[in-house]
C-alpha positions in Angstrom: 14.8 12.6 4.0 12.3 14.5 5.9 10.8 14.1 9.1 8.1 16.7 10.8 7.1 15.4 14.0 4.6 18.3 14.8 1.2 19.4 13.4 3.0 21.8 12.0 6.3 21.0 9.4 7.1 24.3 7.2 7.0 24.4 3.6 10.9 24.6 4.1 11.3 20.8 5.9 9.4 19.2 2.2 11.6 17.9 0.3 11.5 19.3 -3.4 12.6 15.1 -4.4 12.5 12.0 -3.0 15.8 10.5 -1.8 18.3 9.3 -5.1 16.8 7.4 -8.0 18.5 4.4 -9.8 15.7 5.2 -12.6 16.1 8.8 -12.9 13.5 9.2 -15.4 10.9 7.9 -13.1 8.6 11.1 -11.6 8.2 11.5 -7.6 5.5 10.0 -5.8 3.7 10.7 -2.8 1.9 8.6 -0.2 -0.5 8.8 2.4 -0.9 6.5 5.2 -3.3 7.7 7.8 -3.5 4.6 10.4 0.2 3.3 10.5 1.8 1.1 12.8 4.8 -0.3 14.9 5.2 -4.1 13.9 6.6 -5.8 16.6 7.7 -9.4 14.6 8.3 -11.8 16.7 9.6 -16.1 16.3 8.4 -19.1 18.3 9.3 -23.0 17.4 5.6 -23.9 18.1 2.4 -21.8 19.3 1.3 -23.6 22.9 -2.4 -22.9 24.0 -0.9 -23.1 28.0 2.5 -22.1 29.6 5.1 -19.4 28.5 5.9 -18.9 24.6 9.3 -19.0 24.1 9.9 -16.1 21.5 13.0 -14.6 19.5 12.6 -11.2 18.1 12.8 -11.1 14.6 12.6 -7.3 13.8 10.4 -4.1 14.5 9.5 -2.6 11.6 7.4 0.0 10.7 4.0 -0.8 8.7 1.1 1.0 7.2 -0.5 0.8 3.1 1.3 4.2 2.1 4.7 3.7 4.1 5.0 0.3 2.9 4.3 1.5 -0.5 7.3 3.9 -0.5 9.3 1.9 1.2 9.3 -0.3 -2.0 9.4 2.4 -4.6 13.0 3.4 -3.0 13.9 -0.2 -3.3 12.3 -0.2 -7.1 15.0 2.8 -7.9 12.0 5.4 -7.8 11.3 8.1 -5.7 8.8 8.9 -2.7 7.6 10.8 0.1 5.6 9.2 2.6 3.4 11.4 4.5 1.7 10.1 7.6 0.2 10.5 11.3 2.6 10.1 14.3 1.6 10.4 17.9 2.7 9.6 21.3 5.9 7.6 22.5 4.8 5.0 19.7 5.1 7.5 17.1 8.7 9.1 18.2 9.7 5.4 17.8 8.3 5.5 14.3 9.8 8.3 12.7 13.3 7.2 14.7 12.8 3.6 12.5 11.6 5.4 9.5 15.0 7.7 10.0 17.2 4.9 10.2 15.6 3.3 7.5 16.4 5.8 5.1 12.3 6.3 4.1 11.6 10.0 2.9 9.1 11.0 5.0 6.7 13.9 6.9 5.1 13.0 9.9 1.6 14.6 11.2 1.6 15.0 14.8 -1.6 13.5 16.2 -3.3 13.2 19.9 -3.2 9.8 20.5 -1.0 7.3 20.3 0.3 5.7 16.8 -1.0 1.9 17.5 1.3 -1.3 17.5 1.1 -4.4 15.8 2.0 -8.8 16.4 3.7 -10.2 14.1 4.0 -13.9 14.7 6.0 -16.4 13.0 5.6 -20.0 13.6 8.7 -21.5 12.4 7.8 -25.0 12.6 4.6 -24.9 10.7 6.1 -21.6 8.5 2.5 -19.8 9.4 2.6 -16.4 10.0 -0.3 -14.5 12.5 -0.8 -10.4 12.3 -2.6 -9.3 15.1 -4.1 -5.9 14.2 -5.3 -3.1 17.0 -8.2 -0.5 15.1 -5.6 2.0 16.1 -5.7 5.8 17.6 -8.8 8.1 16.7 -8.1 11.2 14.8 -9.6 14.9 15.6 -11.2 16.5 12.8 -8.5 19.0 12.6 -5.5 16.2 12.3 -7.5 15.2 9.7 -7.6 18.4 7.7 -3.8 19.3 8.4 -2.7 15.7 6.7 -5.0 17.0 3.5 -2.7 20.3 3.9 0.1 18.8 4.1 -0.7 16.6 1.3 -1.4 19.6 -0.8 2.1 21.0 0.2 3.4 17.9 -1.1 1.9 17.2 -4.5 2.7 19.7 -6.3 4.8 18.1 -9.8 3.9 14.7 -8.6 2.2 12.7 -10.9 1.0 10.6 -8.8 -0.4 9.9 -5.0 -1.0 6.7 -3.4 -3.3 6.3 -0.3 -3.2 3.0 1.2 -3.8 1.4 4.5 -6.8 1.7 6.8 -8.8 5.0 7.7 -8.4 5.4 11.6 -11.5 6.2 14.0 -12.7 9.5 14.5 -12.3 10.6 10.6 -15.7 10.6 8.3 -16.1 8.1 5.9 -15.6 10.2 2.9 -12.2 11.8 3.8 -10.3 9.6 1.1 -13.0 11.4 -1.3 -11.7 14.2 0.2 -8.3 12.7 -0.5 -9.3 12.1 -4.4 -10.4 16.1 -5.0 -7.3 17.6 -3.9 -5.3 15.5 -5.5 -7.4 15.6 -9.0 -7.5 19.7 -8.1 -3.5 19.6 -7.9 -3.1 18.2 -11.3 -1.8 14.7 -10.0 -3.9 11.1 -10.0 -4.9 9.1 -7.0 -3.8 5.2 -6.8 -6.2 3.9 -4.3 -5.8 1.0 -2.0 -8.7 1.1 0.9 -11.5 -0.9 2.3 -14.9 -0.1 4.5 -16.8 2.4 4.2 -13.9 5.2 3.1 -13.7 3.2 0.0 -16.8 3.5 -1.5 -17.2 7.3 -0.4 -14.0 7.2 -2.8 -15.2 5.8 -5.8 -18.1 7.5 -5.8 -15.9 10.5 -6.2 -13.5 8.9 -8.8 -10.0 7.8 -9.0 -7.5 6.8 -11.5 -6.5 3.5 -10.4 -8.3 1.2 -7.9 -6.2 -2.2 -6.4 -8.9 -4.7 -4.6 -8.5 -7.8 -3.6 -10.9 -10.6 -3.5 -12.6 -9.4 0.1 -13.1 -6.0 -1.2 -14.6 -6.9 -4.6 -17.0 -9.0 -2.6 -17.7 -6.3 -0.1 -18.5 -4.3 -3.3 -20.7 -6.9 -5.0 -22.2 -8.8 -2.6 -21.3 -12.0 -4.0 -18.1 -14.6 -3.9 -15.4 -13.5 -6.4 -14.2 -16.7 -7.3 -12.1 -16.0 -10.7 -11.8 -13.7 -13.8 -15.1 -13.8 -14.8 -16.1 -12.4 -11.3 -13.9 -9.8 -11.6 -14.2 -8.6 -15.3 -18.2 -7.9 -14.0 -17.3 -5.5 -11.2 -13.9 -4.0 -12.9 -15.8 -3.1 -16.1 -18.6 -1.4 -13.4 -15.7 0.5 -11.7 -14.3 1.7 -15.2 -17.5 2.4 -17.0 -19.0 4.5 -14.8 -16.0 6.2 -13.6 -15.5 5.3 -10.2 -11.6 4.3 -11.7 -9.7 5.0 -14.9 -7.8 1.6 -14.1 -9.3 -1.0 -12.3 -7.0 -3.9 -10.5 -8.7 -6.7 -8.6 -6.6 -9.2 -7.4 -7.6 -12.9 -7.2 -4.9 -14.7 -4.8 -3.0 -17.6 -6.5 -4.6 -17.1 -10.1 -3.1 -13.4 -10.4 -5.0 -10.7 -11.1 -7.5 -8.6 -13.9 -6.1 -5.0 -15.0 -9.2 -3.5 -16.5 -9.2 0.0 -18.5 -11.4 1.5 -21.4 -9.2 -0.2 -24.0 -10.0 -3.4 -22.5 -9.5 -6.1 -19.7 -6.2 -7.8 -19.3 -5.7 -11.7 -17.3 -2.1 -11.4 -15.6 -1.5 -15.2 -14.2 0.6 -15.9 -11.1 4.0 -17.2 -12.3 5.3 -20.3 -10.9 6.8 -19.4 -7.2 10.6 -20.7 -7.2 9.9 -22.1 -3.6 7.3 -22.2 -0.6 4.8 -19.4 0.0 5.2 -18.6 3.5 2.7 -15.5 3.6 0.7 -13.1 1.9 1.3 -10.3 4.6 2.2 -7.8 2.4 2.0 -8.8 -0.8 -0.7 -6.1 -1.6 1.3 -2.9 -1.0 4.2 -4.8 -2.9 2.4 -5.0 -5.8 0.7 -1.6 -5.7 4.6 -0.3 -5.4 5.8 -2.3 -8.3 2.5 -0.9 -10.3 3.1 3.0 -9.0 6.9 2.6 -9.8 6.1 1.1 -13.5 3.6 4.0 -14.1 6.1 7.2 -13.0 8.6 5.7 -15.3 6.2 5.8 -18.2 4.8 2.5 -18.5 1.6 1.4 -19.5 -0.8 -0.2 -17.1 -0.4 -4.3 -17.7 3.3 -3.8 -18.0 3.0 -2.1 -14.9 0.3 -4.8 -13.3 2.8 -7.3 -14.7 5.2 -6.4 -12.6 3.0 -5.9 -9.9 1.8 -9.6 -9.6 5.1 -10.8 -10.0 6.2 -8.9 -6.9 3.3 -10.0 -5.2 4.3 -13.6 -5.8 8.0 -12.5 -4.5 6.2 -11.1 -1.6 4.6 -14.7 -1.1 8.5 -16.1 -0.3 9.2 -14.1 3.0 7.9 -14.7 6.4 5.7 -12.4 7.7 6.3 -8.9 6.7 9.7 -9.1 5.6 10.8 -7.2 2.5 10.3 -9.3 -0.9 13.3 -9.8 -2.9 13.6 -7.2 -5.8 15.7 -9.4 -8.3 13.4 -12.3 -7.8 10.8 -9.9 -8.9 12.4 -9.2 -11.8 13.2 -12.7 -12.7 9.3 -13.4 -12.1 8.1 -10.5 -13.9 9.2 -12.6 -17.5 7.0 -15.5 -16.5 3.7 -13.6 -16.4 1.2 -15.4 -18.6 -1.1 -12.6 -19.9 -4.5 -12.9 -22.1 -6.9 -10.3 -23.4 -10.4 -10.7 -22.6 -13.0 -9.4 -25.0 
């Protein structure tokens, strides 16, 4: 495990592998989370509009795309590094969880503070809310030492997720940035953005893009109801190159895996009890995908595992961990079909 809690961490605090492997012919992975965050998860019987809120504390947890992401590859049997911003008291308290947590990590010392999240869970009506602050804004400089450190990083890793939100202050076309260095380093870029950033991104080209149903409509312009919807913009992503893989994910019906051999329909497998909440169930799928993909396996195995731990995701409150052998026993009862 590695933790650098300055602008600064030497060549000599990265970590040449990622933690121990129950898969050890799976390759090490690298992600990047720029806006991460505290989640303070919290419990109340019932959500009153007036008077005190009674609430338990259910955990405090560290969240972000990229750090969730690598979190879940360790649990997978893989390997990762997650590489990230840190700043103020909030961001001590990060790396401290992140520590204890076992997560391989290097930490990029920033200005301002690293933001906190709400995580509410309303126990009698099993709804969760996530209350979500925009989050510090970066220098131009904390931007370009995370690409260095990135760099420092990626060297024999096959692949490189960024995930999560791009904090203030940073130009809309840093995850382009983000795409060169890693296609210049020999390594391919899974992708998992929004705004802005995200089309700056594709424009510059990636190997595999994950979207869900907001995004693909921020892209079009138009609802994204069902497969048809999303075999029309994955087959624009992949044709003209903005992704080697395209994944758009379409809630309760599963999701299309699109590459130049064709398009793939993966269906949502019958969930073994209630959904509580889809907080999460995005960076758990993109894991199950970039864990499938180091060990060698081709994409819709890989996206079939994905949407099954997506609909494992779907069984825990708020952002708790999915369980990985329900995954598992999902992953069998994906329902895929080729579309011509």
């Amino acid at each position: 495990m590695t933790t650098a809690a300055t602008p600064d961490p030497s060549p000599a605090g990265i970590p040449d592998g990622a933690g121990t492997s129950e898969n050890p012919s799976s390759q090490p992975v690298v992600t990047l989370t720029m806006n991460p965050t505290v989640d303070l998860c919290w419990e109340v019987e019932h959500l009153e509009g007036t008077g005190k809120n009674r609430a338990r504390v259910r955990a405090v947890a560290v969240g972000g795309g990229g750090i969730n992401v690598a979190r879940h590859v360790g649990r997978f049997g893989g390997r990762a590094t997650a590489v990230h911003t840190a700043g103020g008291e909030v961001g001590l308290r990060l790396n401290r969880l992140l520590d204890e947590e076992g997560v391989d990590h290097v930490a990029v010392g920033i200005d301002d503070d690293t933001r906190e999240a709400l995580v509410l869970f309303e126990t009698s009506s099993h709804r969760s809310y996530h209350v979500v602050p925009p989050g510090p804004q970066l220098r131009e400089h904390e931007g370009e030492r995370c690409l260095e450190v990135l760099e420092q990083l990626i060297g024999g890793c096959p692949y490189v997720v960024a995930s999560g939100s791009l904090p203030g202050g940073l130009r809309d076309d840093y995850f382009a940035a983000v795409a060169r260095r890693v296609r210049e380093a020999g390594s391919r870029l899974i992708l998992d953005t929004s705004g802005p950033a995200l089309r700056a991104a594709l424009a510059e080209g990636v190997f595999l893009f994950r979207c869900n149903r907001t995004e693909a409509e921020s892209l079009t312009g138009r609802p994204v109801t069902g497969f048809d919807d999303a075999l029309a913009l994955n087959e624009r992503l992949v044709t003209t190159g903005a992704a080697e893989i395209a994944v758009t994910t379409l809630g309760a019906l599963g999701a299309l895996c699109s590459t130049r051999d064709g398009h793939t329909e993966l269906h949502v497998p019958p969930l073994p009890g209630e959904a509580l909440s889809d907080a999460g169930a995005g960076d758990s799928m993109v894991a199950a995908v970039t864990t499938q993909l180091a060990a060698g396996e081709d994409p819709v195995s890989a996206c079939a595992l994905g949407v099954a731990t997506a609909a494992a995701a779907m069984l825990t409150p708020s952002t708790e961990p999915f369980d990985v052998d329900v995954a598992r026993s999902l992953r069998s009862q994906v329902r895929t079909a080729t579309r011509l």
